[in-house]
N, C-alpha and C positions, 0 to 999 in steps of 0.2 A: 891838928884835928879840925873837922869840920864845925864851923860855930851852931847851934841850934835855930832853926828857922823857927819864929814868933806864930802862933796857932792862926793869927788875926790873919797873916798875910801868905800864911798857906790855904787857910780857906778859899782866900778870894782867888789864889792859882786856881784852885781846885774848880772853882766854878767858871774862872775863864776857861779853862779847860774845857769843861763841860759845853759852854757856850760854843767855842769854837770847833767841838766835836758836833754839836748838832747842826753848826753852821756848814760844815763840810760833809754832813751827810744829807742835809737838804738840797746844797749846789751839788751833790751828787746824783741825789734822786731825780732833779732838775735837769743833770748831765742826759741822765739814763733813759728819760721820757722823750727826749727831745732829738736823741739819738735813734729812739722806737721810731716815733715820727717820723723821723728822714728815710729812715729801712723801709719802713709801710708808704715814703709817697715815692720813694724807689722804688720800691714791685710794682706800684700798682702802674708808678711809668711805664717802666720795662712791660706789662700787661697790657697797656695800652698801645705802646709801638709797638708788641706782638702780635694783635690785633688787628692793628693799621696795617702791617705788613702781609698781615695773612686776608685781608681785603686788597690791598692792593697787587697783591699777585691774581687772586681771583680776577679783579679786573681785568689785567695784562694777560691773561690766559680767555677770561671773554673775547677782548678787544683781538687777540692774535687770531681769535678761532672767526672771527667778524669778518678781518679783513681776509680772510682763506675763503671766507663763501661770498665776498663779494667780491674778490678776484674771479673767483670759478665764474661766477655768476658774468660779473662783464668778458669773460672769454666768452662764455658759451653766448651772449647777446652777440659780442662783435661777429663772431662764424656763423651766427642765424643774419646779422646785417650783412653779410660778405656773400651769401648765399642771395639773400633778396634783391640788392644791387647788382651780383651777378659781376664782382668785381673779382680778380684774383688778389692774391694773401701780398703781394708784391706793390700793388698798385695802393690798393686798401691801407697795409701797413699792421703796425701791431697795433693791440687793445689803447686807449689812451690811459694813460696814469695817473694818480687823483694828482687833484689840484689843492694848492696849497691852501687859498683862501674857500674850499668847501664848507658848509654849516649842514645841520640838520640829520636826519637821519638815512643813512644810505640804503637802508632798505625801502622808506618809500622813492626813492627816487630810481631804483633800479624796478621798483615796479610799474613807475612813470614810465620809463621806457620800456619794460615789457607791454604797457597798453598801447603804447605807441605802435612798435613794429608789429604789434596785435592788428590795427587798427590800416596801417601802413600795408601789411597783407593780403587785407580782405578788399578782393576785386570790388571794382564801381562798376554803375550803369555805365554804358556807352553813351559817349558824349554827342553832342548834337551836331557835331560837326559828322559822321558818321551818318547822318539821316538817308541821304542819299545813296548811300550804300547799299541802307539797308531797304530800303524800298528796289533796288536794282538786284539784290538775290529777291526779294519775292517777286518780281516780272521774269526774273529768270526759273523761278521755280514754277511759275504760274506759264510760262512758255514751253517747259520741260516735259510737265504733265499732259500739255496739249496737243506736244507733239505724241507723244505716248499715245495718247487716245486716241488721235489720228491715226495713229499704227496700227492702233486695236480695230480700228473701222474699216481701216485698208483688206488689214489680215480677214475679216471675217466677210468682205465683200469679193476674196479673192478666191477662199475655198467655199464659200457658200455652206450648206443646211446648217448645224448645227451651229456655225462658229455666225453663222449671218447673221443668228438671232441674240447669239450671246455677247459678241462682241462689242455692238453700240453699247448694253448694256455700261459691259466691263469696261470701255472707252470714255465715260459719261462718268463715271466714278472714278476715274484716274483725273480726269479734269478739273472734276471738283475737289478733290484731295489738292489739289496747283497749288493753293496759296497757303499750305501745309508746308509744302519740298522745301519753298525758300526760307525757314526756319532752321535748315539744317545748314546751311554754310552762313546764313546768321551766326551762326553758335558757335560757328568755328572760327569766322572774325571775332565776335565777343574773346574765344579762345584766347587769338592770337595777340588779343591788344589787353590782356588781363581783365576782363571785365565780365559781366554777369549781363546775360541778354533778360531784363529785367522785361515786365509788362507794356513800357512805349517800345523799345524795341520792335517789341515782338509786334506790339499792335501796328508798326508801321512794315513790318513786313506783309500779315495779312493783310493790311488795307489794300498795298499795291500790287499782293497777289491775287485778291478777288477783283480787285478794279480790272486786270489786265483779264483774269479766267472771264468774267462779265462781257468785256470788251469781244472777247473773240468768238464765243459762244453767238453774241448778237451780231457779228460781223461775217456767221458763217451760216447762218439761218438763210 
């Protein structure tokens, strides 16, 4: 038979007991918080790289759709430069492709080049070396209208009444239109050399078609 345990030293079991049950359900409670914790900075990870991920896709769906209109974009620049140079597609080549070491943003710089070939486009005055030119259509136009007029004085001294009287008239204002005429193949050099027959131009055409209309007027007096 089993001897009888002494009250004295069943007590004190009783109370380690005791001790060691609240010890084990504190390092439990302890267990249980700190296992919360880890769950709760696990979601919020996991919420944060869902997050991250769903920005960085947005990126990567900007950036792809960036580089789709800035490709368009330098295609349709290089076939407006391929047009203005007046090169073929062969000679020319393809679009050039980014450079590795680029910075900044590619839409001001392809608008860089849009002001450019803006700019590049738009005809100039004729240049000075052209002076001569153009003082030589206004002697020609100034010579053109003179002959004209002399035709008109011929003609009206050849059938006489009405055209006798009207003709010098009408001869006399063709003369003087002269330094008019050479404005129009001015325009069409300007044309031909891309340029814009701006105010010297022009004014050097009139000058040498009224010097020359003056000149012959006083030389047939």
């Amino acid at each position: 038979m089993n001897e009888p345990v002494a009250s004295d030293s069943y007590a004190a079991h009783v109370r380690r007991l005791a001790e060691l049950t609240g010890r084990v359900r504190a390092q439990r409670a302890e267990a249980q918080a700190w296992h919360d914790q880890q769950c709760a900075a696990a979601d919020r990870a996991v919420a944060e790289a869902a997050e991250q991920l769903r920005r960085a896709e947005a990126e990567v769906a900007e950036a792809r759709a960036m580089v789709d209109r800035v490709d368009a974009e330098v295609g349709h620049l290089w076939a407006e430069l391929r047009g203005r140079v007046g090169l073929g597609t062969r000679r020319l080549g393809p679009p050039p492709g980014p450079a590795r070491d680029a910075t900044g943003d590619p839409v001001a710089s392809l608008r860089a080049v849009r002001n450019l070939l803006d700019r590049a486009g738009q005809p100039g005055e004729l240049p000075g070396s052209a002076n001569p030119l153009l003082a030589l259509c206004g002697v020609a136009g100034a010579l053109l209208a003179y002959a004209l007029g002399a035709g008109a004085r011929a003609l009206g001294l050849r059938y006489g009444g009405d055209l006798a009287a009207g003709m010098p008239v009408l001869a006399l204002v063709v003369t003087l239109l002269g330094p008019l005429v050479g404005l129009a193949p001015a325009k069409r050099l300007a044309d031909r050399r891309h340029a814009l027959l701006g105010p010297r131009p022009a004014a050097i055409v009139l000058i040498a078609g009224l010097a020359t209309t003056v000149t012959l007027l006083v030389a047939t007096r």
